[in-house]
C-alpha positions as CSV (number, residue, x, y, z in Angstrom):
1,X,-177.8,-14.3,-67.9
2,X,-174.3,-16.3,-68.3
3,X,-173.2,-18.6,-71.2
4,X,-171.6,-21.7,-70.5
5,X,-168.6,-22.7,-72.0
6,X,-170.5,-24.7,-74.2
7,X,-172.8,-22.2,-75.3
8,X,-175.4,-22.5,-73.7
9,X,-178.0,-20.8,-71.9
10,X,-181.1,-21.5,-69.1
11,X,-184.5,-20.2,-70.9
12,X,-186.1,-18.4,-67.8
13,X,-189.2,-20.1,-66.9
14,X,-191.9,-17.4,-67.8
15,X,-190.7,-17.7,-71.3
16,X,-190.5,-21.3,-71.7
17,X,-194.2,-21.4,-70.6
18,X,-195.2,-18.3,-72.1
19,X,-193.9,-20.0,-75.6
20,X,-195.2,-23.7,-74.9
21,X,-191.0,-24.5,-75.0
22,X,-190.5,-27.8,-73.3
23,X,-188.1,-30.8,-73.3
24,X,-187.5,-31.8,-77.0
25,X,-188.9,-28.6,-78.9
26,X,-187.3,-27.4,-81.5
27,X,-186.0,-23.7,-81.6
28,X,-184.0,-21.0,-83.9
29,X,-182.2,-18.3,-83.7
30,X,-183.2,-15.5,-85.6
31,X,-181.1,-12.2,-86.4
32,X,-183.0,-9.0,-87.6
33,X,-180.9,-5.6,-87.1
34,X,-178.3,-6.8,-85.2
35,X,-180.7,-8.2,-82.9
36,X,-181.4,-12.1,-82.0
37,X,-184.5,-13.6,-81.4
38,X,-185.5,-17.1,-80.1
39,X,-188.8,-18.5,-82.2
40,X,-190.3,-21.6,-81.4
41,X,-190.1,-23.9,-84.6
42,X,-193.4,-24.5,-86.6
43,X,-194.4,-27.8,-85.7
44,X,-195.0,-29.0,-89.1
45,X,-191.3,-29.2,-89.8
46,X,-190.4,-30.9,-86.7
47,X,-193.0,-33.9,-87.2
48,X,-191.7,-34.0,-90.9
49,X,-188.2,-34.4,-89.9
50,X,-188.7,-36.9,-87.4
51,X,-190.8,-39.4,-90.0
52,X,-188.0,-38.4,-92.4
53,X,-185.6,-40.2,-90.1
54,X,-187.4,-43.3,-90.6
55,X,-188.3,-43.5,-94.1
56,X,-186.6,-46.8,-95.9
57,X,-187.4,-50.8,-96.0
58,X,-186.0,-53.4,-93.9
59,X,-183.4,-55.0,-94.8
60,X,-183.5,-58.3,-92.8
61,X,-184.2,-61.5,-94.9
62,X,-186.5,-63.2,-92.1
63,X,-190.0,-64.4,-92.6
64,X,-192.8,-62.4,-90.4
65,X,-193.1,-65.7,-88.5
66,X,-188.9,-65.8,-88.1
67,X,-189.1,-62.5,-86.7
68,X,-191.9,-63.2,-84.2
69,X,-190.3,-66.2,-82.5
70,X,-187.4,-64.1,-81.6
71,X,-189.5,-61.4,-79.6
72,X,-192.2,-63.8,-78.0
73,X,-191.2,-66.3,-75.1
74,X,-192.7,-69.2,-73.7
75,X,-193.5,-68.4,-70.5
């Protein structure tokens, strides 16, 4: 197996289905001994992180019906 000059590396395919890896799953790196191993990412953390990208309150000083108008048309 090669590494790019950008690091990275093609997961053979027997692995990425044996490990349920696919487009979007997160992955780490773990050293034990000298020795790296890839380990899918609990899925738990994951789902937590991506809500915790979303957490706050709008900002925008429209009414419900303000903000309606501007994503419906007449057609």
């Amino acid at each position: 197996m090669r590494v790019t000059t950008k690091g990275q590396v093609t997961i053979p395919q027997h692995i990425r289905e044996k490990l349920g890896i696919t487009p979007a799953t997160e992955i780490d790196f773990v050293e034990e001994e000298g020795r790296i191993f890839l380990v899918k990412r609990k899925a738990g953390n994951a789902t937590i992180q991506k809500f915790a990208k979303l957490r706050g309150s709008a900002t925008v000083k429209m009414t419900t019906d303000e903000i309606i108008a501007l994503t419906r048309t007449d057609k």
